[in-house]
C-alpha positions in Angstrom: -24.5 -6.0 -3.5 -21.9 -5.6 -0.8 -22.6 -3.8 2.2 -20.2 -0.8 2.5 -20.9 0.5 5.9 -20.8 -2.4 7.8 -19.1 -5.7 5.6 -19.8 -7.8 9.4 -23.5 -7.6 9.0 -23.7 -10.2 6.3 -20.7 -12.1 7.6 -18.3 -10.9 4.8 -15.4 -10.2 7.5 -12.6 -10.0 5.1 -9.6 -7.6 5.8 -8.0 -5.0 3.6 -4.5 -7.0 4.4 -6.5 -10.4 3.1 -7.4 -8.4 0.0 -4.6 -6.7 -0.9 -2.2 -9.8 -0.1 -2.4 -10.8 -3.6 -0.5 -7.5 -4.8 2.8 -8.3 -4.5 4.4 -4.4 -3.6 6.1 -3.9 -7.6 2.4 -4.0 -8.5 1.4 -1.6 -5.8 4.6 1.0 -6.5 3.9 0.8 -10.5 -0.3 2.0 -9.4 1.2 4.5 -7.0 3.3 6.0 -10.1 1.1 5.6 -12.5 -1.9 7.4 -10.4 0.7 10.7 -10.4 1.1 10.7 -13.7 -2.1 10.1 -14.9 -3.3 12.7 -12.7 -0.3 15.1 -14.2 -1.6 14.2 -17.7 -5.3 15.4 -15.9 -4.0 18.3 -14.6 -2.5 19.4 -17.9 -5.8 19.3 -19.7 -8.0 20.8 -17.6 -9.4 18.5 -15.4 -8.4 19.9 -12.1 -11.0 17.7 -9.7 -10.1 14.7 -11.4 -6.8 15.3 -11.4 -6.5 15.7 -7.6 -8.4 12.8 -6.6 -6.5 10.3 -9.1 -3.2 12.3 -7.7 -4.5 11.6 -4.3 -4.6 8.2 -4.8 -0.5 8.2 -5.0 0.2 8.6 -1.9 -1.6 5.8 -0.1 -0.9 3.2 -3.1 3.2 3.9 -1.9 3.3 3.8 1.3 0.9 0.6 1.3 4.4 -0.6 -1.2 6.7 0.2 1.2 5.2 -1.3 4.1 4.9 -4.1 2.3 8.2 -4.5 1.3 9.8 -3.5 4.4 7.6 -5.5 6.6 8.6 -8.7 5.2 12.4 -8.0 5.0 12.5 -6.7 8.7 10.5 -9.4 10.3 13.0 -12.4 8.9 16.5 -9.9 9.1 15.4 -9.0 12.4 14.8 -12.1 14.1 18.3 -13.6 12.6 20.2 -10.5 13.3 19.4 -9.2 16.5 22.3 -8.2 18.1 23.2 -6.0 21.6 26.0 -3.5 21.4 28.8 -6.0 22.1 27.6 -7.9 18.9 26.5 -10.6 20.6 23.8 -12.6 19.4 20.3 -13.1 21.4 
């Protein structure tokens, strides 16, 4: 069983970003979607509670797809770009 609290107490020292680097960010954009409409579909029926914590789950699931993507685009367009105001390149 994995310790929760504290994963450094039995050496387990794994990241989120090492974990999640095998979701490319189409797989985390298509969870992100799908957790609001499953929790519209929720909300619909009746399950309020459920609805809002599957619903809640949106949010994070994007902008984790977003950073993603725009992390890796900006850190290789950046470094080839980078231009001052003259257009000069440095």
């Amino acid at each position: 069983m994995e310790n929760f609290i504290n994963p450094l107490l039995l050496g387990t020292s794994e990241t989120l970003e090492n974990k999640t680097s095998k979701l490319s960010a189409k797989q985390l954009a298509c969870a992100g979607v799908s957790s609001l409409i499953i929790g519209a579909v929720l909300k619909k029926t009746g399950h309020n509670k459920t609805a809002a914590l599957i619903g809640g789950l949106a949010l994070p699931l994007l902008a984790s797809a977003c950073y993603k993507k725009f992390s890796k685009k900006s850190d290789s367009e950046n470094f080839k770009k980078s231009t001052d105001i003259a257009g000069n390149y440095y």
